[in-house]
C-alpha angles and dihedrals in degrees: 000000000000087000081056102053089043093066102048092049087057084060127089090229097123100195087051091069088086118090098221087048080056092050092037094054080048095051091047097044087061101036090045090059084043091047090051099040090050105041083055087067100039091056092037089056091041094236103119089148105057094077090062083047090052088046085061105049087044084055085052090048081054105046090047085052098057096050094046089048086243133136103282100212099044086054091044090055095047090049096056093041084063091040090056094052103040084053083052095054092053097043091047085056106031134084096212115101127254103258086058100055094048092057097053090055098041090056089044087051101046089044093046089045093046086047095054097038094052101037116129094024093291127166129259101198099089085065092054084095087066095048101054094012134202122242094179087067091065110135118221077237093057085043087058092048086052095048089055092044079050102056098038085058095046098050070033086062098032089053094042110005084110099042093044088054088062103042080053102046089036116012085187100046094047081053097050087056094062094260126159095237101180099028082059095052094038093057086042085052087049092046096056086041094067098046094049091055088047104044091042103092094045105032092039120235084250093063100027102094093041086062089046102048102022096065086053088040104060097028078062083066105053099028129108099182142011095271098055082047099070090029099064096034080061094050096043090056089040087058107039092052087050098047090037091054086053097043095047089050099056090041101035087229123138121288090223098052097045096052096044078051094047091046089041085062093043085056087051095049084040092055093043098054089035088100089050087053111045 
């Protein structure tokens, strides 16, 4: 970290002569490749809202840690580990189709969060910071632990991206090749469920599932192939938390919420040029 800081303070970036804006620009330049890789394989496997689902049980991990006087994050991941695979199980065994069941856990998870937090007649207010998040309050620590989630998705997309694109595009075909259908999902599950946990406190529940389904969104539009595919969905998310840190700094307005705005406008400008393209 200290090379790190050297070399922002040589250059003429005012607001990166602050150590947490430093930690802040590395925090962002490992979650934004997660955010696109992963977003690729949300809207591939049509579940853009599991990841809001996800946000929720990881609220309720935190909320459960607190009252226990336990780490809240290590609780939260646990928590939404359990919460993928339990979702798996039932998918896996169950006729209704994907966007249902999800909404069925996510609701169950919001209502059983908001009841622990406020039992007791507790107050809500100490888990505001999950809701909205604070990138700026990124660790170097937290920055090592995101380094490491970085690099296990990616060896994660570069083992299974392709088999997990056709599980996703034809379950039975998938099948027929001798692929591991629902081993494949449920590692996926378990994958997102991680970086949820993790992204939450900085990111914010309220603008999580706009960074994981918005950079694939709006690469759909302007790809021809796969590989653009991936390609521009990493660049979209590159470029959004990198606008939207800019453009918080000089406003004083949230992180979260300028990036979901930045890669909202990348999806208008995506969806505008979509006919040029194609």
């Amino acid at each position: 970290m200290a090379i790190w800081y050297t070399l922002w303070d040589a250059l003429p970036f005012e607001m990166l002569h602050w150590d947490f804006m430093k930690n802040a620009l590395l925090a962002l330049l490992l979650l934004a490749p997660l955010f696109g890789l992963l977003s690729t394989m949300i809207v591939t496997g049509r579940m853009s809202f599991f990841s809001d689902a996800l946000g929720h049980s990881a609220f309720t991990g935190i909320a459960i840690g607190c009252i226990c006087g336990l780490a809240p994050t290590g609780f939260a991941v646990a928590f939404s580990v359990a919460f993928a695979l339990l979702f798996s199980y039932v998918r896996s065994r169950s006729n209704q189709a994907a966007d249902t069941l999800i909404g069925v856990f996510s609701s169950t998870a919001v209502a059983l969060g908001i009841f622990i937090a406020t039992l007791g007649g507790g107050s809500f207010t100490k888990y505001n910071k999950y809701l909205i998040g604070d990138v700026l309050s990124v660790t170097p620590a937290e920055i090592g632990l995101l380094a490491i989630v970085l690099v296990s998705v990616a060896v994660f997309w570069v083992l299974f991206g392709n088999r997990l694109v056709l599980v996703s595009v034809h379950p039975q075909l998938a099948s027929s090749r001798g692929l591991k259908v629902k081993a494949t999902q449920t590692l996926f599950t378990v994958c997102i469920a991680v970086v949820v946990t993790l992204a939450i406190s900085w990111v914010g529940l309220l603008m999580l599932n706009s960074l994981l389904v918005l950079p694939a969104a709006s690469a759909r539009n302007v790809s021809k192939n796969l590989r653009q595919y991936h390609g521009f969905s990493v660049l979209f998310a590159l470029t959004a938390s990198l606008l939207g840190l800019v453009i918080s700094y000089h406003l004083g307005a949230s992180t979260g919420a300028a990036i979901s705005l930045c890669l909202a406008a990348i999806f208008a400008v995506s969806f505008i040029l979509r006919k040029k393209v194609s």
